[in-house]
C-alpha angles and dihedrals in degrees: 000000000000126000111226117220136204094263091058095048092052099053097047094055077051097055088234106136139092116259079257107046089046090050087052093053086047098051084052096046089055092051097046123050094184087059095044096046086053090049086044085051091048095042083059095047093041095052081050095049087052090042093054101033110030094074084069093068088060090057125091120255111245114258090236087059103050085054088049076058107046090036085056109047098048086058088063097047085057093073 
């Protein structure tokens, strides 16, 4: 049976797999309770982190910040 890593994990709470490659990591997850109780763990922590974190990306970004970035990134197109 196949270990799955962090990388695969990862990738399938972020819905960033293939329908195969998330079928593989499924097949794994009914044949190993261990594996399916961390991705269980990380699914939890995952859906936090977007409940905490997901109402900033609705907020507007602060205007001295916005010049930080202008004044920045002319700077860079300069080189």
């Amino acid at each position: 049976m196949r270990k799955l890593t962090m990388q695969d994990i990862n990738a399938y709470l972020d819905g960033a797999l293939s329908d195969e490659e998330r079928l593989e990591i499924e097949t794994v997850l009914a044949r190993d309770p261990a594996a399916q109780s961390m991705v269980n763990r990380y699914r939890r922590q995952v859906d936090e982190l977007r409940r905490i974190y997901d109402p900033v990306m609705d907020e507007p970004v602060p205007e001295n910040m916005l010049s930080l970035l202008r004044s920045g990134s002319s700077k860079n197109t300069k080189d």
